[in-house]
N, C-alpha and C positions, 0 to 999 in steps of 0.2 A: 691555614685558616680554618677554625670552628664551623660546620656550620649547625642551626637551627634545626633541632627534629621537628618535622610538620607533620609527622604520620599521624593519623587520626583527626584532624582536621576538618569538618565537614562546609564550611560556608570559603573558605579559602580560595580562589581559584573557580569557584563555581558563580553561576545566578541564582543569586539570594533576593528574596523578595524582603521588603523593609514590615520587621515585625511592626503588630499595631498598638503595643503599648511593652512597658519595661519587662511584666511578670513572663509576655510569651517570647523575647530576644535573650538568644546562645551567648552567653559570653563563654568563649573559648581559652582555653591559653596553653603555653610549648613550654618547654623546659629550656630553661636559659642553661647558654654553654659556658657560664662563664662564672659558675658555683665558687664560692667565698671569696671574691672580688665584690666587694661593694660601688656600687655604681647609679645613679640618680636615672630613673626612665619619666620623661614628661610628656604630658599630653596635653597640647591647646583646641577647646572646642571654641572659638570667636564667633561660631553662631549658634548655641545652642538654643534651642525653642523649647518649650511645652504652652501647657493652655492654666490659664487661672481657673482653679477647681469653683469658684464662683459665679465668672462674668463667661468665662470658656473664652476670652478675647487672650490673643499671644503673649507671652513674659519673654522676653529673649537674655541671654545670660553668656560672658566669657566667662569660659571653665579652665580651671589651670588643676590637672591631677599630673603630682609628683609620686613615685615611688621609690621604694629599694626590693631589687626581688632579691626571694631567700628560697628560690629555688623556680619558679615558675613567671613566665613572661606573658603579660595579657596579648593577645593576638589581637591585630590593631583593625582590622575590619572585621572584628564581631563587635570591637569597640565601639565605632560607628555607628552599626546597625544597631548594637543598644543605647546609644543615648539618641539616636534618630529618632528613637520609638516612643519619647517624649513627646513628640510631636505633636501626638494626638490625646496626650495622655494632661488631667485636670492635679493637680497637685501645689503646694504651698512651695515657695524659692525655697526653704528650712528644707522639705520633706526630698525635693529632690534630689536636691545636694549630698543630703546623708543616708539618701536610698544608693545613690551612681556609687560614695566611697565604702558602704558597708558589703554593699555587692562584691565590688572588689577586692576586698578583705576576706571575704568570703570564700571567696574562687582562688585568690591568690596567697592566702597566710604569708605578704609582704614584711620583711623586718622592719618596716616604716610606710608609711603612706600619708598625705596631706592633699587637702583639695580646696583650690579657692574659688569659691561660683560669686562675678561681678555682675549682678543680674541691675538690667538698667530700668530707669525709674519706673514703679505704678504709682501712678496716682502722686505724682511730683517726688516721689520717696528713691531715690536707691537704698536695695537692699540687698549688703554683701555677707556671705555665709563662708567660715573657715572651717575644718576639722583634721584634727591631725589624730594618728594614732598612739602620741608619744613626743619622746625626745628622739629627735635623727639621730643615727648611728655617728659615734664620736670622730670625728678625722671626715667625717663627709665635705665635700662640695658642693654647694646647696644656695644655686643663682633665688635670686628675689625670683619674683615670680611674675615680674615686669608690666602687671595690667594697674594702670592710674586711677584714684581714687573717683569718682563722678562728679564730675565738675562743671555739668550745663555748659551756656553757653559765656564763663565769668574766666 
């Protein structure tokens, strides 16, 4: 069995205190062992927060980021700890969607990446935000992304 290099790691295994906004939270990541094997890696945040850069009143939003790594795996509690840091952070549903997937493009040079944010109604409106970095790698398996359209109470 493979496993994961952690060395170098610093919030892993340790008490990390929750950054207070996106710009000051680590995102970390390991080297996947499992180099030119394509494989889909998903992430569901079902409660993610931040604040309305307007009213500063809460947006809350189901986050679904897919990937394919092409060499480097996001470390999943620095994950955390950076979209936790929305918490307190004023931003548009648009900005933080394509801040969370540019991040990780950033840090990770993924041969694919896609992220669906189902952020639930302001102001009677849902408003859902997609981005992808392309076309998924040919021959992938690539489940829906399983979160339902906003539907009130009809």
């Amino acid at each position: 069995m493979t496993k994961t290099d952690v060395s170098g790691l610093s919030q892993l295994g340790q008490n990390v205190a929750s950054p207070q906004n996106p710009e000051e939270a680590v995102l970390e990541r390991v080297p996947t062992s499992h180099s030119g094997t394509d494989f889909v890696v998903r992430f569901t945040a079902p409660e993610f927060t931040s604040l309305c850069p307007m009213t500063g009143q809460p947006d809350f939003a189901h986050i679904v980021i897919d990937y394919v790594p092409d060499g480097w795996l996001v470390e999943s509690k620095s994950l955390k700890l950076y979209l936790h840091s929305f918490r307190n952070h004023g931003a548009f549903h648009e900005d933080c969607t394509l801040d969370i997937a540019k991040r990780l493009v950033d840090l990770l040079a993924p041969k694919w990446l896609r992220i669906g944010a189902y952020w639930y109604p302001r102001g009677g409106i849902p408003i859902d935000v997609f981005w992808q970095t392309g076309a998924p790698p040919e021959g992938l398996w690539l489940p829906d992304q399983g979160v339902q359209p906003y539907r009130g109470r009809g």
